[in-house]
mmCIF file as Biopython writes it, N, C-alpha, C and O atoms, coordinates in Angstrom:
data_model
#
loop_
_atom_site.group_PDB
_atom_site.id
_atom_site.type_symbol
_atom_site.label_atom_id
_atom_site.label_alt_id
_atom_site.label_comp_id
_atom_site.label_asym_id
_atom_site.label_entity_id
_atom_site.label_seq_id
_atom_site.pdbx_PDB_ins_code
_atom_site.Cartn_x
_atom_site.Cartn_y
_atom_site.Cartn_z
_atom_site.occupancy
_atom_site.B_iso_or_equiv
_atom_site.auth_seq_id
_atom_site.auth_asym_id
_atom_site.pdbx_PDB_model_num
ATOM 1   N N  . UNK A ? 1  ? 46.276 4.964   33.001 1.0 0.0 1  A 1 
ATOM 2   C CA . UNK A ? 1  ? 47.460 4.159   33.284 1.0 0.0 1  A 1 
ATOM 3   C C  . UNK A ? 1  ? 48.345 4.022   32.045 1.0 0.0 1  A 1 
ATOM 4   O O  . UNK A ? 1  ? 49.540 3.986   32.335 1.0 0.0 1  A 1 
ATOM 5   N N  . UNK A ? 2  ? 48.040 3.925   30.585 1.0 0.0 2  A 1 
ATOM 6   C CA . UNK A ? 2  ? 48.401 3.378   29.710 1.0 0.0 2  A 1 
ATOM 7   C C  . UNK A ? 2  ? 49.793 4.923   29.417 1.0 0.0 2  A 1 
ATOM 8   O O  . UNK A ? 2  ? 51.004 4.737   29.293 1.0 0.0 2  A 1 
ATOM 9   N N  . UNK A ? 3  ? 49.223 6.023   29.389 1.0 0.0 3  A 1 
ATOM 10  C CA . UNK A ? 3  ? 49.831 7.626   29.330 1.0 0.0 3  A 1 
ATOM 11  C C  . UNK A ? 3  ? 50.915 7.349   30.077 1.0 0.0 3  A 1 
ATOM 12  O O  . UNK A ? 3  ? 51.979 7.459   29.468 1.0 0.0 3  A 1 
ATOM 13  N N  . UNK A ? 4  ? 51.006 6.892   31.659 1.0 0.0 4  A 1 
ATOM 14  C CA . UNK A ? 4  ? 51.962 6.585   32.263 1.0 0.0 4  A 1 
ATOM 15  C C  . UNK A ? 4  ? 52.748 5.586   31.665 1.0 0.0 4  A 1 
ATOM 16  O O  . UNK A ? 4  ? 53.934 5.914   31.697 1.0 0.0 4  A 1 
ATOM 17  N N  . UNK A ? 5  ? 52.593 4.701   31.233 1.0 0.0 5  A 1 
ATOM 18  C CA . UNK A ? 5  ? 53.552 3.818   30.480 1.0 0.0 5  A 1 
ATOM 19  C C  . UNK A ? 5  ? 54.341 4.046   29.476 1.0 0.0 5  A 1 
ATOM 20  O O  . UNK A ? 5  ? 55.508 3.667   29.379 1.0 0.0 5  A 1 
ATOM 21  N N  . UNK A ? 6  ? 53.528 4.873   28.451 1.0 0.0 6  A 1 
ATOM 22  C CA . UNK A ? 6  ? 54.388 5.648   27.613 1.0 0.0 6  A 1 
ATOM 23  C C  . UNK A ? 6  ? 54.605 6.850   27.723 1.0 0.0 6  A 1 
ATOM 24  O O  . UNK A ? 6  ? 54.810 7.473   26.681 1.0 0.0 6  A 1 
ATOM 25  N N  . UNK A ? 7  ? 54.625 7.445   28.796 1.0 0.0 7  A 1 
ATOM 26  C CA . UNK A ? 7  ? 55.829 8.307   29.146 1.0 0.0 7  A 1 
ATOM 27  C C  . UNK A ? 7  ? 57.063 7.755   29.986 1.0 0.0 7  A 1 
ATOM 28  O O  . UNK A ? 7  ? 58.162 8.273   29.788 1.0 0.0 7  A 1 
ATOM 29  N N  . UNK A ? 8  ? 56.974 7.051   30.622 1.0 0.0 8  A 1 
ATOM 30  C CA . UNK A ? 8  ? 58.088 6.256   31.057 1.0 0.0 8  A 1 
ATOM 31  C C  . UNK A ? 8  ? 59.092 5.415   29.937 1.0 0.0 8  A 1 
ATOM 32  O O  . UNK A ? 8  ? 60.314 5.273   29.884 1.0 0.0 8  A 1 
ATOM 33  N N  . UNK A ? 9  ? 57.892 4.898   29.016 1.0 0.0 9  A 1 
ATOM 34  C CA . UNK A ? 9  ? 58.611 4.089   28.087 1.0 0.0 9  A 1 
ATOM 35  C C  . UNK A ? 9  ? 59.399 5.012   27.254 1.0 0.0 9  A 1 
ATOM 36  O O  . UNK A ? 9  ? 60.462 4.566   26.822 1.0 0.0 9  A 1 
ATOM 37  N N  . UNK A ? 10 ? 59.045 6.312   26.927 1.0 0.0 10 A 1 
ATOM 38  C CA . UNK A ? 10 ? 59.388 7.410   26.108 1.0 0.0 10 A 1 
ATOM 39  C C  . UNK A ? 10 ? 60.999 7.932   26.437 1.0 0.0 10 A 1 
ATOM 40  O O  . UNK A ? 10 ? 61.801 8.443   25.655 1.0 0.0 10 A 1 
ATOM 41  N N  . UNK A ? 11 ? 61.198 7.526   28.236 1.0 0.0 11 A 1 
ATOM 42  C CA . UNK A ? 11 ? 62.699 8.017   28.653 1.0 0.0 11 A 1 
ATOM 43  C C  . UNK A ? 11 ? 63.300 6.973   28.675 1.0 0.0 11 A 1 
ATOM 44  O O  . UNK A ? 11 ? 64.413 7.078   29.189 1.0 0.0 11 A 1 
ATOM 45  N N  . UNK A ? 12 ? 62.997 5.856   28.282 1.0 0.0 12 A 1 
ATOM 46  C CA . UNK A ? 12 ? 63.771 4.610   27.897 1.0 0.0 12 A 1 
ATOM 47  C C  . UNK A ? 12 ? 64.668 3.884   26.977 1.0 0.0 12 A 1 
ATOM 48  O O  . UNK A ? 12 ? 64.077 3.180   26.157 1.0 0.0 12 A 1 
ATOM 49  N N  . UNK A ? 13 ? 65.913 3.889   26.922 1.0 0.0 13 A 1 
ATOM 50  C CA . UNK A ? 13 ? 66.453 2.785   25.525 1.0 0.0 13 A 1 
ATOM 51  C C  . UNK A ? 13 ? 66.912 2.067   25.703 1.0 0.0 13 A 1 
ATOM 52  O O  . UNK A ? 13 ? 67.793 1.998   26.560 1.0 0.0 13 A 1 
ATOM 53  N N  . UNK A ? 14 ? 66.540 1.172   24.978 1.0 0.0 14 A 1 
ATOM 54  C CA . UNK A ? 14 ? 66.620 -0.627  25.131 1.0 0.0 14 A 1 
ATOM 55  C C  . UNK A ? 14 ? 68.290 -0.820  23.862 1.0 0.0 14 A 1 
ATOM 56  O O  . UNK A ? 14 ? 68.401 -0.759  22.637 1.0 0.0 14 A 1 
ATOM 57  N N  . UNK A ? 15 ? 69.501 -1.109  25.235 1.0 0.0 15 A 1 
ATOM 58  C CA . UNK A ? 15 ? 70.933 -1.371  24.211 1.0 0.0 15 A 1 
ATOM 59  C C  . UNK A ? 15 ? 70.596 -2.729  24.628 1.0 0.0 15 A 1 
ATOM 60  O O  . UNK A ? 15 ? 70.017 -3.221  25.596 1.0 0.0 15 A 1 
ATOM 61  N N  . UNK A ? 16 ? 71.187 -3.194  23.507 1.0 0.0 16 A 1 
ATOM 62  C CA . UNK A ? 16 ? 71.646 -4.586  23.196 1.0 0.0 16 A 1 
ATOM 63  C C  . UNK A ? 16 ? 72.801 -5.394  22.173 1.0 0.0 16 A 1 
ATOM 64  O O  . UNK A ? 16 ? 72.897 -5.045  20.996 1.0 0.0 16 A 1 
ATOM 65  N N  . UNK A ? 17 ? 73.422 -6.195  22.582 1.0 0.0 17 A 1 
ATOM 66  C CA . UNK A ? 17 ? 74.887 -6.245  21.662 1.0 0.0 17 A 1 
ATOM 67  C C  . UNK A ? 17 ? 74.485 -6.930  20.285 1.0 0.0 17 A 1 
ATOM 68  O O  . UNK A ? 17 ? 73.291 -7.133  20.066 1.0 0.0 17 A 1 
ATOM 69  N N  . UNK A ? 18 ? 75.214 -7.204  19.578 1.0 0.0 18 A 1 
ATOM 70  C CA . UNK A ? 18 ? 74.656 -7.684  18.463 1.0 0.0 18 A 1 
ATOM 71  C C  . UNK A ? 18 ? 76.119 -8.231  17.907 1.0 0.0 18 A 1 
ATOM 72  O O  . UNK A ? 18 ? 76.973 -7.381  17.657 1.0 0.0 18 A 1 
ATOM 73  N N  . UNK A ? 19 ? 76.446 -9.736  17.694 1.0 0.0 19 A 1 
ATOM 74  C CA . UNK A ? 19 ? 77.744 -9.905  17.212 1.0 0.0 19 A 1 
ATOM 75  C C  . UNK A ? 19 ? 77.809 -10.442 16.303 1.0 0.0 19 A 1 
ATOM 76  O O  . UNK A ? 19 ? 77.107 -11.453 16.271 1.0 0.0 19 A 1 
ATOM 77  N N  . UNK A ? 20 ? 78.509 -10.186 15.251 1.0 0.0 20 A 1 
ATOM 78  C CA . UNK A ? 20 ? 78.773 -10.756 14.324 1.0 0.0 20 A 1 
ATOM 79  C C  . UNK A ? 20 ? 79.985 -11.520 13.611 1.0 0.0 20 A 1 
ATOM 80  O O  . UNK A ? 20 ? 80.999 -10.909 13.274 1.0 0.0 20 A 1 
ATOM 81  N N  . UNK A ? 21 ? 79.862 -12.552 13.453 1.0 0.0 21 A 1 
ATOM 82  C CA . UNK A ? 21 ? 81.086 -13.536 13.312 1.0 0.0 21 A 1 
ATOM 83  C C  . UNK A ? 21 ? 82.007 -12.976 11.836 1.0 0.0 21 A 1 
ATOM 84  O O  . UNK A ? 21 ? 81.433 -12.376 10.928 1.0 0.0 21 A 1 
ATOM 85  N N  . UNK A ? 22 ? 83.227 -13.238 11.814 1.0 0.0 22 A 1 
ATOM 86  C CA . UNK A ? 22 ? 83.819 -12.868 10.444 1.0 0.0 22 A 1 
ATOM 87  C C  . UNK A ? 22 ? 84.553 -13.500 10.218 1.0 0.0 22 A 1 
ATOM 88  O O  . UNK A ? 22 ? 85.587 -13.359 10.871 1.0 0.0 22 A 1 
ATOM 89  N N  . UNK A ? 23 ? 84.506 -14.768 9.000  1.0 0.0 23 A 1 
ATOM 90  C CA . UNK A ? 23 ? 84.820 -15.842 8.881  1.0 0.0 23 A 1 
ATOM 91  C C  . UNK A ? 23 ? 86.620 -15.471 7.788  1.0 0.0 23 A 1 
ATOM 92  O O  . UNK A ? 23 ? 86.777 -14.388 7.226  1.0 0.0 23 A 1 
ATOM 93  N N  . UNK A ? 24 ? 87.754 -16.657 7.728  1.0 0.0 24 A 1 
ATOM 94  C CA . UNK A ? 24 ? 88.575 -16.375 6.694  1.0 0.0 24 A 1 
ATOM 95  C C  . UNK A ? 24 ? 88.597 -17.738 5.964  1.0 0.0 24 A 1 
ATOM 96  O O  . UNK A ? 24 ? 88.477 -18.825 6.529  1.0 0.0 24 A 1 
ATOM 97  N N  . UNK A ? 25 ? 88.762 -17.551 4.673  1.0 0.0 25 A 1 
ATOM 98  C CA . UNK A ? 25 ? 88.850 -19.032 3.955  1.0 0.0 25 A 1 
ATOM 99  C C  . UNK A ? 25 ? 90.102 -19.653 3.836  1.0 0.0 25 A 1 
ATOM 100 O O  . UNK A ? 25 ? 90.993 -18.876 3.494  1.0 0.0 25 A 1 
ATOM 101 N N  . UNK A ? 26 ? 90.406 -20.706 3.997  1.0 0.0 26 A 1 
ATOM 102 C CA . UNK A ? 26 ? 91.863 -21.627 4.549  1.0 0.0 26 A 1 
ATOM 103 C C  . UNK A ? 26 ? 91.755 -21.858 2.847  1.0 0.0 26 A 1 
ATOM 104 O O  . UNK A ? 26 ? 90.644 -22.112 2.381  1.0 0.0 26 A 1 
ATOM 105 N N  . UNK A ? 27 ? 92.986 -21.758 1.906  1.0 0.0 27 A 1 
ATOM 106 C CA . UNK A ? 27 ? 93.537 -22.443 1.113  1.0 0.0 27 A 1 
ATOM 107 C C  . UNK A ? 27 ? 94.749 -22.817 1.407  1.0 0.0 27 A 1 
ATOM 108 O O  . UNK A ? 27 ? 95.408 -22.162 2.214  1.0 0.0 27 A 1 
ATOM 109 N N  . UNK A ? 28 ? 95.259 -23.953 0.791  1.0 0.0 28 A 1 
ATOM 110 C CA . UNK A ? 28 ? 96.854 -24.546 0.772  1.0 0.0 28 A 1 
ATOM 111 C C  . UNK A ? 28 ? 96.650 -25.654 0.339  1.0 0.0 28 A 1 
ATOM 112 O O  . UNK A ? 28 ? 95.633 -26.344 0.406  1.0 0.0 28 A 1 
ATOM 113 N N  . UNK A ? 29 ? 97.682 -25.861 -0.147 1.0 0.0 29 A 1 
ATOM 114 C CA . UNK A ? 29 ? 98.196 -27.436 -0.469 1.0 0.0 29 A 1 
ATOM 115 C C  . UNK A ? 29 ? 97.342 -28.507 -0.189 1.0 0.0 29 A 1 
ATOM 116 O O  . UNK A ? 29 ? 96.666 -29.232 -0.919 1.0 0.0 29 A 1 
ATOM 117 N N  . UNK A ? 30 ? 97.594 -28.433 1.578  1.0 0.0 30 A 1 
ATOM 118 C CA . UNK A ? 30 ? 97.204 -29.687 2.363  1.0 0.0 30 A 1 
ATOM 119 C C  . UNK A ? 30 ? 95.884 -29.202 2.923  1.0 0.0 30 A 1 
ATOM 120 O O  . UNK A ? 30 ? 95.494 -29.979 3.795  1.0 0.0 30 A 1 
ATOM 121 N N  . UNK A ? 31 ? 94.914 -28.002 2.686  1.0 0.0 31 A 1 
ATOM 122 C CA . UNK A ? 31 ? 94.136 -27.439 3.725  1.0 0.0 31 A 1 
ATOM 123 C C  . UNK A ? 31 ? 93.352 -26.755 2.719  1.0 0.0 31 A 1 
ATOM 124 O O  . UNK A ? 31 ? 93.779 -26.110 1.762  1.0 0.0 31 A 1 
ATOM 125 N N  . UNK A ? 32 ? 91.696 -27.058 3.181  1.0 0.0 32 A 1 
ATOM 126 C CA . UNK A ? 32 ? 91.347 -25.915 3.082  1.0 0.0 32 A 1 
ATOM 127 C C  . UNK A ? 32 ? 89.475 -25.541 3.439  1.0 0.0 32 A 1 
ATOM 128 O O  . UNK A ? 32 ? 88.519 -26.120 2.925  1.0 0.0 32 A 1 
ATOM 129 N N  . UNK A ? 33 ? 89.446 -24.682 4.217  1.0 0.0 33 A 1 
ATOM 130 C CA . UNK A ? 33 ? 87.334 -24.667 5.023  1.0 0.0 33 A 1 
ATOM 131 C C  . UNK A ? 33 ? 88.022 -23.016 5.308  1.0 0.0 33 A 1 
ATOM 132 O O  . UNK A ? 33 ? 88.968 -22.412 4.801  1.0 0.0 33 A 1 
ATOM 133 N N  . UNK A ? 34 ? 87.172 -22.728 6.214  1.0 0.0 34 A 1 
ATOM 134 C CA . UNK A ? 34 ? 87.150 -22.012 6.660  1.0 0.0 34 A 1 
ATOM 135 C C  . UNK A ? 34 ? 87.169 -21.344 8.566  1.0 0.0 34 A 1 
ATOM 136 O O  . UNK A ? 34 ? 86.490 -22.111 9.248  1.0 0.0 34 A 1 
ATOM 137 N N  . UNK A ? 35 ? 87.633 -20.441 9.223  1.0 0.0 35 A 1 
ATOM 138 C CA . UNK A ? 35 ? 88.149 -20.417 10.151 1.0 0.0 35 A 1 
ATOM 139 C C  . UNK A ? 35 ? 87.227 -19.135 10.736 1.0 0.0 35 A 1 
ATOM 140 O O  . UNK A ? 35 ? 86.755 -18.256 10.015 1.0 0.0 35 A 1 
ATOM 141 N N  . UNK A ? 36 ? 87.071 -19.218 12.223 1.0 0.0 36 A 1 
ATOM 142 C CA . UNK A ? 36 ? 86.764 -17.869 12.556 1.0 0.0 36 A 1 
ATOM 143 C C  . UNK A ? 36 ? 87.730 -16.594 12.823 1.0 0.0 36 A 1 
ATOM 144 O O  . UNK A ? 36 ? 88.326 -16.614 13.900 1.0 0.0 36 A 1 
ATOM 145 N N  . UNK A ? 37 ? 87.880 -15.856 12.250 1.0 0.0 37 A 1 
ATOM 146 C CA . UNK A ? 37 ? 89.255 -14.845 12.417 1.0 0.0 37 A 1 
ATOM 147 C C  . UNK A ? 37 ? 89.356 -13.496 13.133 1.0 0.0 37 A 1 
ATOM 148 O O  . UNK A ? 37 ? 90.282 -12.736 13.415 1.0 0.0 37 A 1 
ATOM 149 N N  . UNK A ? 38 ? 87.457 -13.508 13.390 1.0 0.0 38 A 1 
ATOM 150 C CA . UNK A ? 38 ? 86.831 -11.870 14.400 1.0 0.0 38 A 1 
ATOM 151 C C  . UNK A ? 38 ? 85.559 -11.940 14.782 1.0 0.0 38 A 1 
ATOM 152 O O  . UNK A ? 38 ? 84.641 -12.494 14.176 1.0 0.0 38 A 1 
ATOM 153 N N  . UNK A ? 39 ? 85.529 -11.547 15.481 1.0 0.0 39 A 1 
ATOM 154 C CA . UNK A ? 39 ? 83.922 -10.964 16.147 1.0 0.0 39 A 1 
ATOM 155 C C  . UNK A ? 39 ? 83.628 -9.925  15.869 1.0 0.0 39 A 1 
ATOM 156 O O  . UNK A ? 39 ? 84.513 -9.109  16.126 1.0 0.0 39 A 1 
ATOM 157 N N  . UNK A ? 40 ? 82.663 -9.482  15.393 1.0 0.0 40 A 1 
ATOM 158 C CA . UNK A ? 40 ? 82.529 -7.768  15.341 1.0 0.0 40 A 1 
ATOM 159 C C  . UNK A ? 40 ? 81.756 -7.340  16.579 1.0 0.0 40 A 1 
ATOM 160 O O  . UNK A ? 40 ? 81.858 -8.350  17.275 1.0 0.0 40 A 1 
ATOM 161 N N  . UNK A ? 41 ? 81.326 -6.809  17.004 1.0 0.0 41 A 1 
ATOM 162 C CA . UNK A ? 41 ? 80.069 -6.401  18.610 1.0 0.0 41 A 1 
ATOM 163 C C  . UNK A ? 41 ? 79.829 -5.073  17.802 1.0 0.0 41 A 1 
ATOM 164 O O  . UNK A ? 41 ? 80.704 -4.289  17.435 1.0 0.0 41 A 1 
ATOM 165 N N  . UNK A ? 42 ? 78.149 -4.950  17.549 1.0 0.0 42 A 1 
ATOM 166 C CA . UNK A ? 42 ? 78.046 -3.126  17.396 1.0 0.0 42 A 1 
ATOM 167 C C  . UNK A ? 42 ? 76.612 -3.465  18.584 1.0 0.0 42 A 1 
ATOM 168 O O  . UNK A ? 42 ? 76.057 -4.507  18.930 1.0 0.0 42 A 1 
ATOM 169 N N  . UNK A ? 43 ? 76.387 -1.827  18.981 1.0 0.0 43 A 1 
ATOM 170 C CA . UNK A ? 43 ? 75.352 -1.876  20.009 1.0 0.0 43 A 1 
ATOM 171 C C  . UNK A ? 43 ? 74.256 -1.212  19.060 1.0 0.0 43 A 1 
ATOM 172 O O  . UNK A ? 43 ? 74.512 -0.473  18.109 1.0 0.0 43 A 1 
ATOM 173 N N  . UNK A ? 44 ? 72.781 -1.673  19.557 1.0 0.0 44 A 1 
ATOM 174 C CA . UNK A ? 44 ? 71.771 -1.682  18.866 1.0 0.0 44 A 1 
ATOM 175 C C  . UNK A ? 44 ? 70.690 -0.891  20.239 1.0 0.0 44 A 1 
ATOM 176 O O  . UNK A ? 44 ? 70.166 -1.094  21.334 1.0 0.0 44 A 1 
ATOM 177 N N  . UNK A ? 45 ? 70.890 0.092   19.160 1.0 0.0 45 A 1 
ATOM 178 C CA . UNK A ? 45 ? 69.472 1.449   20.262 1.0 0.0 45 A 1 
ATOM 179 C C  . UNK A ? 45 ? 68.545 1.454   19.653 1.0 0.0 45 A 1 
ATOM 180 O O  . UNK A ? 45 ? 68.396 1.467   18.431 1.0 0.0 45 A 1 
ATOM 181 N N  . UNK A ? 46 ? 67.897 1.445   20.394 1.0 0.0 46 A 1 
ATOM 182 C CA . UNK A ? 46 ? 65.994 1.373   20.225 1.0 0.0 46 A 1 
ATOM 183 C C  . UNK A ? 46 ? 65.237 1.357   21.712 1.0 0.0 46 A 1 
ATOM 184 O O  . UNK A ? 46 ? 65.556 0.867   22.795 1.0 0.0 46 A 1 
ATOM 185 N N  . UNK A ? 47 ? 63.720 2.368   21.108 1.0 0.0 47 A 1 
ATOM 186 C CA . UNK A ? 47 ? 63.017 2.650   22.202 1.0 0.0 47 A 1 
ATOM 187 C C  . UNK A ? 47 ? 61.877 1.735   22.565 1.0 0.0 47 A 1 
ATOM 188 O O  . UNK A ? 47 ? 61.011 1.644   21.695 1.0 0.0 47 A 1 
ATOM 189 N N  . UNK A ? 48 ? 61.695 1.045   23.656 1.0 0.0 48 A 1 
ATOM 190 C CA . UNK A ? 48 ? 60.750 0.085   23.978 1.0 0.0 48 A 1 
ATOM 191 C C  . UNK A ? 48 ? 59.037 0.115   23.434 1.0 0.0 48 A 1 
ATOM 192 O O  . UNK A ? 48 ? 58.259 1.068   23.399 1.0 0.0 48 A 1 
ATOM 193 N N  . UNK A ? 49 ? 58.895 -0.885  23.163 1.0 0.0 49 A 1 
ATOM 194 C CA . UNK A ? 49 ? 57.843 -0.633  22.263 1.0 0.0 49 A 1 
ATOM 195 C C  . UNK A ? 49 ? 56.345 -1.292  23.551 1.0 0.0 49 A 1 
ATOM 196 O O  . UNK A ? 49 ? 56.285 -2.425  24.027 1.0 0.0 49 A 1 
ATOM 197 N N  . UNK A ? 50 ? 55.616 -0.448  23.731 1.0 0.0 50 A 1 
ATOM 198 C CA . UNK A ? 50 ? 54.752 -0.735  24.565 1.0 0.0 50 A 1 
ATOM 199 C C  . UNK A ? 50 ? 53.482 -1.265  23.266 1.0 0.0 50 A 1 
ATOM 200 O O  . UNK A ? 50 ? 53.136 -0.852  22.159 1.0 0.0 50 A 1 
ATOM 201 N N  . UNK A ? 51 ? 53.014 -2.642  24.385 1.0 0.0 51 A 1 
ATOM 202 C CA . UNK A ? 51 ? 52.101 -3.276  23.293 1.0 0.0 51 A 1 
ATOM 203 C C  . UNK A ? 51 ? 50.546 -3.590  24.824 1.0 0.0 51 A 1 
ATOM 204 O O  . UNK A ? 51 ? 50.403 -3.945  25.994 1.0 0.0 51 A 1 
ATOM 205 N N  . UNK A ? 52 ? 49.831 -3.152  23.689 1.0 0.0 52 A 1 
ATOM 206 C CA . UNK A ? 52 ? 48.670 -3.379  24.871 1.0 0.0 52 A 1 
ATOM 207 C C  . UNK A ? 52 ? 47.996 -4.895  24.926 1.0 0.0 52 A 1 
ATOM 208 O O  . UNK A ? 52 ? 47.688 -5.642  23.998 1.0 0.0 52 A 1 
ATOM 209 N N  . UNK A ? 53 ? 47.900 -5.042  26.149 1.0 0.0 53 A 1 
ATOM 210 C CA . UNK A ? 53 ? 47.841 -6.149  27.003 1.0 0.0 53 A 1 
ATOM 211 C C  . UNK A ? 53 ? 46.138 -6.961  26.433 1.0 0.0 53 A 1 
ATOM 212 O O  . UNK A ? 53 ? 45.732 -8.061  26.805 1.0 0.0 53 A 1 
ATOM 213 N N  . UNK A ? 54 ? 45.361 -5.913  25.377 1.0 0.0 54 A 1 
ATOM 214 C CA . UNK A ? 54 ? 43.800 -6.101  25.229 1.0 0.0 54 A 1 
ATOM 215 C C  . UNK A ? 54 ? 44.398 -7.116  23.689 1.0 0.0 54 A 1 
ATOM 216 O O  . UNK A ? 54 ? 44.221 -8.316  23.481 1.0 0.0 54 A 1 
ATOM 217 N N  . UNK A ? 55 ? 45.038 -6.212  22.924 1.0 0.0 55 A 1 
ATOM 218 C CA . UNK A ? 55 ? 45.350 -6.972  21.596 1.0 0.0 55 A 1 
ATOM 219 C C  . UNK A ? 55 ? 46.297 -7.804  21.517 1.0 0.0 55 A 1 
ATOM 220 O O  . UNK A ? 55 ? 46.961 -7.704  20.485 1.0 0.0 55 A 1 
ATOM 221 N N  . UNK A ? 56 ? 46.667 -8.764  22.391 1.0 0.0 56 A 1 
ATOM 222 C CA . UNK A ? 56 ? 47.481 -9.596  22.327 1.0 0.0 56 A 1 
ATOM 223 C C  . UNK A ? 56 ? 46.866 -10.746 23.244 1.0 0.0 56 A 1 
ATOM 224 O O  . UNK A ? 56 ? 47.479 -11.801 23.405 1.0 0.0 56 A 1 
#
């Protein structure tokens, strides 16, 4: 059974988003922190990781 799993798992990829915030710093006069100014999104590939069910 286990052969079957990782061959199935083998034609598999696991996307997932991944975002990342990108901050700008406020100076002025009357002001000043910081602001959110972007999001970045990159996608994250990777192959499923089969873990046996005895060692866990």
């Amino acid at each position: 059974m286990a052969n079957v799993i990782d061959e199935v798992a083998g034609r598999l990829t696991i996307v997932r988003p991944v975002f990342h915030p990108v901050f700008e710093a406020l100076n002025g006069p009357r002001i000043f922190g910081t602001r959110l100014s972007a999001m970045e999104v990159r996608l994250e590939h990777r192959r499923p990781t089969v873990i046996d069910e005895a060692t866990h």
